[in-house]
C-alpha positions in Angstrom: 120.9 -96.9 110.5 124.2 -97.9 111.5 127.5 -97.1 109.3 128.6 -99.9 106.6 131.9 -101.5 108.4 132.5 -103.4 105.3 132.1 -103.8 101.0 130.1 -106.6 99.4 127.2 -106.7 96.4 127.0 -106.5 92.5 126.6 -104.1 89.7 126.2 -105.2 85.9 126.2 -101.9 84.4 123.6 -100.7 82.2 124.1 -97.1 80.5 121.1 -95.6 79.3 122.6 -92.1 77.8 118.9 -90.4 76.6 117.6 -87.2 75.7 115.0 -86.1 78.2 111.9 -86.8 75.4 112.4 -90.7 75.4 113.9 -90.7 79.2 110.4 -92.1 80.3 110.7 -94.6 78.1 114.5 -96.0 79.7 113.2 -95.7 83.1 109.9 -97.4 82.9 111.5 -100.7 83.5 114.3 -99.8 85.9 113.8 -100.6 89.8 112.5 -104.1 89.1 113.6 -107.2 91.2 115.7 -109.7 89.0 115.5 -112.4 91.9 115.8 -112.6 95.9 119.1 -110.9 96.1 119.2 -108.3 93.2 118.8 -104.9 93.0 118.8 -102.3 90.5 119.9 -98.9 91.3 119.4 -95.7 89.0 121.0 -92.9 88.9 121.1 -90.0 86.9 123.6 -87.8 85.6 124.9 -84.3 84.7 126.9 -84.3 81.1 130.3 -82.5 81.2 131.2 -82.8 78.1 131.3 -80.4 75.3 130.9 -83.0 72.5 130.0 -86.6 71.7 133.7 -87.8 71.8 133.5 -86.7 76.2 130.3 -87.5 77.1 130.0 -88.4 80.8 128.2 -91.4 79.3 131.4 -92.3 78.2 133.0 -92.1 81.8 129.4 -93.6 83.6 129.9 -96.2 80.9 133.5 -97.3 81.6 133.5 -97.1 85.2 130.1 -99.2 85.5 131.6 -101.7 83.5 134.6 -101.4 85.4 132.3 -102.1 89.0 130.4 -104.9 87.5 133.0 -107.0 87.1 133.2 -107.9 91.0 129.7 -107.2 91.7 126.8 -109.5 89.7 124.1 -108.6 92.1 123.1 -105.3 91.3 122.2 -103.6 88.1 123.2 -99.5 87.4 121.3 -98.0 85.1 122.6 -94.7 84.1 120.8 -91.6 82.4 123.0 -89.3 81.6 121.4 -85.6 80.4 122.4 -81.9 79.5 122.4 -79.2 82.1 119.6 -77.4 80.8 117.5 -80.7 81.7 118.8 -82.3 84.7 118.2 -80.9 87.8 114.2 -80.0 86.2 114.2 -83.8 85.1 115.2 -85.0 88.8 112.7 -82.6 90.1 109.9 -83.8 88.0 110.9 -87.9 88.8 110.5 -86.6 92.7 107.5 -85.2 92.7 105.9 -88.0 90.7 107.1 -90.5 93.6 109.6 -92.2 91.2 112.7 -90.7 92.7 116.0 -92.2 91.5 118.7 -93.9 94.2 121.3 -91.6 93.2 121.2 -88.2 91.0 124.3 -86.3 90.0 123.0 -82.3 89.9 123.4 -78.9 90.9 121.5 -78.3 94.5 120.6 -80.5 96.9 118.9 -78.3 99.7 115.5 -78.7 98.9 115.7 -82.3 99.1 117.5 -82.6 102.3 114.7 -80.0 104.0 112.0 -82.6 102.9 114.0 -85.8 104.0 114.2 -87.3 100.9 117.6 -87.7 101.1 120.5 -90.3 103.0 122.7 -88.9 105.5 126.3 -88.6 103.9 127.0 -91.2 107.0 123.8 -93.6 105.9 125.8 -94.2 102.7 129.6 -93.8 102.9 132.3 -95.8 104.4 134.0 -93.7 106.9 137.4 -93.2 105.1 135.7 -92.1 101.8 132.8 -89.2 104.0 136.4 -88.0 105.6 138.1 -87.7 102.1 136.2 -84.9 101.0 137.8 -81.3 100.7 136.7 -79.7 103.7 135.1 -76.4 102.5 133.4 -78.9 100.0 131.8 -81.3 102.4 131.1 -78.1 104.9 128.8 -76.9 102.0 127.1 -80.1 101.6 124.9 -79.7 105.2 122.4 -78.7 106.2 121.8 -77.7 110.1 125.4 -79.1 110.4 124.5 -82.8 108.7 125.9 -83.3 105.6 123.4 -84.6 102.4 125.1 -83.2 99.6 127.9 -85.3 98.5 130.6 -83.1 96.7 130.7 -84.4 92.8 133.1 -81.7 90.8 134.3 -78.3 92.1 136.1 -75.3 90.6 137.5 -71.9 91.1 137.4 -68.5 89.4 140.3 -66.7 88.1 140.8 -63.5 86.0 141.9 -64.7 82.5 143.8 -62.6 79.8 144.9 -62.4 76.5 148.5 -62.5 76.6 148.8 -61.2 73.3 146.2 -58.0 73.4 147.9 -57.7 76.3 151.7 -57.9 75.2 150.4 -55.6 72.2 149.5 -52.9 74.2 152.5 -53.4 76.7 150.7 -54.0 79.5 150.8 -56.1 82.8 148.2 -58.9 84.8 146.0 -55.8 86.8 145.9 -56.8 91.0 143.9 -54.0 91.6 140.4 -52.7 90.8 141.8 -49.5 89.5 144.8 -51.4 87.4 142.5 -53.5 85.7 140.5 -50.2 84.6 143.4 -48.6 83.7 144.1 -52.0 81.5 140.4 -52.1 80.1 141.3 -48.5 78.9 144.7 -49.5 77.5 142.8 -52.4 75.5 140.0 -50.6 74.0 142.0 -47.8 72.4 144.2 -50.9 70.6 140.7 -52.0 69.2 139.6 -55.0 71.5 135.9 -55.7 70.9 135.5 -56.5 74.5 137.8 -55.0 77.1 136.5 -56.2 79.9 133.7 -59.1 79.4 131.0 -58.5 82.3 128.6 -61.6 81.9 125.2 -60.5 83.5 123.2 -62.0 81.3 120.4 -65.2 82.7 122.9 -68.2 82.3 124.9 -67.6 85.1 125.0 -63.7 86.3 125.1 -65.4 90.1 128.5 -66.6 89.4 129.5 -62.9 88.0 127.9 -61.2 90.9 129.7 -63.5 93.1 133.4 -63.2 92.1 133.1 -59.3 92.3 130.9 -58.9 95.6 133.6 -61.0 96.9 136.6 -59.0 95.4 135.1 -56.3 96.9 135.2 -57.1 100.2 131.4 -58.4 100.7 129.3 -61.2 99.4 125.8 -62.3 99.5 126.0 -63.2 103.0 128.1 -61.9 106.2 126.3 -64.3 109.0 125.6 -68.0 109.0 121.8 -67.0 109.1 120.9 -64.0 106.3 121.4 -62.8 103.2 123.2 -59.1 102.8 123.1 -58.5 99.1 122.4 -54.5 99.6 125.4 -54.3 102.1 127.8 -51.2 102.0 130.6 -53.1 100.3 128.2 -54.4 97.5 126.5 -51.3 96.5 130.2 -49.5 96.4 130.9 -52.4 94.4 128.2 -52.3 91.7 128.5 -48.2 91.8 131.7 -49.3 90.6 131.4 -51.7 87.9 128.4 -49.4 86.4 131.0 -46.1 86.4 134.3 -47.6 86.4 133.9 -50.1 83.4 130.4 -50.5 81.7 129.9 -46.3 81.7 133.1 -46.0 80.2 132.0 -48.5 77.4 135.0 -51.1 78.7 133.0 -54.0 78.7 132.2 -54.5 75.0 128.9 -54.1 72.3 126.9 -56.2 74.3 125.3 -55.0 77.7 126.0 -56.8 80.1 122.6 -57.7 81.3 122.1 -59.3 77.6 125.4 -61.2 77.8 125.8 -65.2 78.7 128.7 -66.5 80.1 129.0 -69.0 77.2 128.8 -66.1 74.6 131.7 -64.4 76.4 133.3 -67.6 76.5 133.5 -68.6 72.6 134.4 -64.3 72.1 137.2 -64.9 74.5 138.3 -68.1 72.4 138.2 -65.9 69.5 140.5 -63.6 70.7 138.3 -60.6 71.0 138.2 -60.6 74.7 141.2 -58.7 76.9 139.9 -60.0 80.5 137.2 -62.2 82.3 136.5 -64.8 84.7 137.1 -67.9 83.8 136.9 -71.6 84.9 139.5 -74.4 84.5 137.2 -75.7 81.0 138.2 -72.3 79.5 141.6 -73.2 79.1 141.7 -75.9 76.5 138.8 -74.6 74.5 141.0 -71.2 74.5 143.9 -73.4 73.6 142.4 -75.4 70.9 141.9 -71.8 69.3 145.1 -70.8 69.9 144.5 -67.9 72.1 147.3 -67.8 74.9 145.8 -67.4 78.1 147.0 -65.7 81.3 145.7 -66.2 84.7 146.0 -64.5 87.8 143.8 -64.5 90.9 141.0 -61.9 90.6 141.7 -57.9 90.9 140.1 -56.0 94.2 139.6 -52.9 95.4 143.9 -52.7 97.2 145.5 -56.2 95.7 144.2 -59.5 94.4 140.8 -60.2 96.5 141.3 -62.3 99.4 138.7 -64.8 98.6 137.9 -66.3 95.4 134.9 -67.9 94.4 134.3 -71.5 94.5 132.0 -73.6 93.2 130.6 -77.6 93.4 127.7 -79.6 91.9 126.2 -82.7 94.2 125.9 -86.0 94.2 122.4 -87.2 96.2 121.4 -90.3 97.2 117.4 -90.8 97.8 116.0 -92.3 100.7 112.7 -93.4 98.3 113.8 -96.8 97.3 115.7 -97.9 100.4 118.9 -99.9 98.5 121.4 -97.9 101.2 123.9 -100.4 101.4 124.1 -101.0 97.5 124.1 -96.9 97.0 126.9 -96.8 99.2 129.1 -99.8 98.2 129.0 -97.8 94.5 129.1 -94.3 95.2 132.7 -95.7 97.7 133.7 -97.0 94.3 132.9 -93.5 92.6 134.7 -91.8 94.8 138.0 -93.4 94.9 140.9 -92.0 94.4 141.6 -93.1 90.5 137.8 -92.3 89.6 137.9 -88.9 90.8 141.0 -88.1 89.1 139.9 -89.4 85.8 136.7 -87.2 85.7 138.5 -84.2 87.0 141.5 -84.8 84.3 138.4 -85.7 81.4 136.9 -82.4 82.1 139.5 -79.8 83.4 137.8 -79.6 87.3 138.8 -79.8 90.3 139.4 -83.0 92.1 136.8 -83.5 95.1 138.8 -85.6 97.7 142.0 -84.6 99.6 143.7 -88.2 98.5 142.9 -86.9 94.7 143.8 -83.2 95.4 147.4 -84.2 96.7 147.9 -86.1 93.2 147.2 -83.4 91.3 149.0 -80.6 93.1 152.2 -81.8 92.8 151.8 -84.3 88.7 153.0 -82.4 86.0 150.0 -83.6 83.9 148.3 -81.1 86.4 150.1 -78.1 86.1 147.7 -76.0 84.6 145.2 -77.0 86.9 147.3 -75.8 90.1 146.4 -72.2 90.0 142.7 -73.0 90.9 143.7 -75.9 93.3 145.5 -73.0 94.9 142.5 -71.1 95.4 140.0 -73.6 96.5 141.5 -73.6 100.3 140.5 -69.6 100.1 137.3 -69.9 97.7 134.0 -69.2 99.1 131.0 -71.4 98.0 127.7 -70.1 97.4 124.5 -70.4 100.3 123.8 -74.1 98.6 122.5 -75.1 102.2 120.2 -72.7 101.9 116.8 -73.8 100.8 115.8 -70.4 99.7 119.2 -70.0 97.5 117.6 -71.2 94.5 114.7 -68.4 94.7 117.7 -65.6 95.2 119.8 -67.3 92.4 117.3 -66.8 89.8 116.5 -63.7 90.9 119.9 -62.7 90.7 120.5 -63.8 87.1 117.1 -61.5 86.4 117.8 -58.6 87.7 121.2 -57.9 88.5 122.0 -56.6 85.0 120.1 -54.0 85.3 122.4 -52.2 87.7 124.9 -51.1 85.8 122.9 -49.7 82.5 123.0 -46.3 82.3 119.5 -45.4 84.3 120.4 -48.2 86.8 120.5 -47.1 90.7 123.0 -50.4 92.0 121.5 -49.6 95.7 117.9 -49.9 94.1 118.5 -53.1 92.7 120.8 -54.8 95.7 117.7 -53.7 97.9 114.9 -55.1 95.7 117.1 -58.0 95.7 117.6 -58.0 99.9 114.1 -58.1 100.0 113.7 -61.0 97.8 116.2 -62.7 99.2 115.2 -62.0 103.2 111.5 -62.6 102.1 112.7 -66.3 100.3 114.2 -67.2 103.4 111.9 -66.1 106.2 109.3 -68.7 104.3 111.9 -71.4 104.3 112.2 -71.4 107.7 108.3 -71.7 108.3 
């Protein structure tokens, strides 16, 4: 297929905002002609917001309405769902052979090994495929093509309590051994959780991440295989397990049994010192009137060299053909006021260079900045990787058990290697 050179086509916007019980029932008419020339599209969508009054139905809703006014040939019909349904929701419409045009999820690998999905370049004009941020739209291929359209991104940071902290006198930690030594300081003043170390099955692969990385490793040193048991990983979960959890610095909870979200909400009730923490965390911090601190993550000599970074996908589906309609909306989504306004709605980071030069210099932004700073220096995880969802999810089942008391960190990084080695040997089949 050649690229589009130019824009043209309708969209009367339909939002269909469902749980995933009656989600059937929204669909079953969707993807039916309405004359000659008309086309309906469906997509379906990740929520980002935390309540009714942000729903990404709201933003689908007004920016649809906003696209149909200049486009009366083609219908959107939007479904918009929770994470914990989404990406299994997508999965199931696939494999029944009712794929959407567009879905807005967390991977796309899988997809783009069984060629369900357009080319970036099958879709896109070219000045909106060359807008993304380039670590983003590196992420997004697969064999060098891209297929995974960045969507939202974000970086990790260490946040504090600036108060706990100004209570026991003491200063943002750069090192591994200052932010012990800070942990320490933090528990003798009382502070439930020192140091929250979120290992529990929500999202221990994000955990993992930020401190393989801080310590100088990762979960993969080649463009071609994992290395979860490499030197600098083991040192670094020997670490965590004697250095902070042994030395009861990281709170009631173990850390295998503790969710990200419930050291979230203890962190907006002020009973967290330090943890890492997404853009989001700030204003549900703020609204409990917890001042925050932020400063790039600790390692093992000064602040780690790489952060963590981290993006969810937009797809477009090959199934129903409809390229030239997918594209002229998905340009539309992507432009320069749209992705500011969902970055801005939900605290993330902007997506395109034209949207990430806004925000790193408008004042609305500021507290944003810090993580747009570290998104040139943030490492992504292996989403290209079709065997990355296997080692996630082992990852989130395992990893805790590394730092309990009987836990042997080289044990568990191995098991894990094996996995991991094993998961992608058969991907490549």
């Amino acid at each position: 297929m050649q690229r589009r050179a130019g824009k043209s086509g309708t969209i009367a916007g339909t939002i269909a905002g469902v749980s995933a019980l009656g989600m059937a029932a929204v669909l079953s008419g969707c993807g039916l002609s309405q004359g000659s020339d008309d086309v309906t599209l469906r997509l379906v969508a990740a929520d980002y917001g935390d309540s009714a009054a942000n729903s990404s139905e709201k933003y689908w809703g007004k920016l649809v309405a906003a696209y149909e006014k200049d486009h009366p040939n083609v219908t959107v019909d939007v479904t918009v769902l929770s994470w914990n349904d989404v990406d299994a929701k997508v999965k199931e419409m696939v494999d029944a052979g009712n794929a959407p045009d567009m879905a807005q999820i967390g991977a796309y690998a899988d997809y783009a090994a069984d060629d369900q999905l357009y080319k970036a370049g099958d879709v896109l004009s070219i000045p909106v495929e060359a807008d993304f941020v380039g670590q983003l739209a590196d992420a997004g291929k697969v064999r060098g093509v891209q297929y995974g359209l960045p969507f939202a991104s974000s970086t990790r940071l260490l946040f504090y309590n600036k108060t706990l902290f100004e209570k026991a006198g003491l200063t943002a930690p750069t090192t591994w051994a200052e932010l012990a030594a800070d942990a320490t300081a933090l528990k003798q003043e009382g502070v439930k959780y020192p140091y929250a170390l979120p290992l529990g099955s929500e999202e221990a692969q994000a955990e993992t991440m930020q401190w393989l990385l801080s310590g100088g490793g990762g979960y993969t040193q080649t463009v071609s295989s994992y290395s979860l048991d490499s030197a600098e990983n083991v040192a670094t979960f020997g670490w965590l397990k004697n250095e902070l959890v042994g030395k009861g610095l990281t709170g009631p909870v173990a850390p295998g049994k503790l969710d990200r979200a419930d050291a979230f909400a203890a962190f907006t009730n002020g009973d967290v010192g330090m943890l890492n923490g997404h853009p989001s965390l700030m204003k549900a911090a703020a609204k409990k009137g917890v001042k925050v601190g932020m400063v790039p993550m600790p390692g093992v000599d000064g602040p780690a060299r790489v952060s963590m970074g981290v993006a969810d996908w937009m797809l477009a589906f090959r199934k129903n053909g409809h390229a030239d309609q997918i594209g002229d909306f998905l340009d539309f989504v992507y432009s320069e006021e749209n992705v500011l306004d969902f970055s801005r709605e939900y605290d993330l980071l902007p997506v395109t260079n034209s949207a990430s030069q806004v925000m790193s210099t408008a004042k609305q932004d500021a507290d944003l900045q810090p993580f747009l700073e570290e998104l040139p220096l943030s490492q992504l995880y292996p989403v290209g990787w079709t065997s990355w969802a296997q080692v996630s999810a082992a990852v989130k089942k395992e990893i805790g058990q590394a730092v309990t008391p009987s836990g042997n960190p080289a044990a568990i990084l191995g098991q894990l290697q094996t996995t991991a080695a094993t998961a992608e040997s058969a991907a490549g089949e």
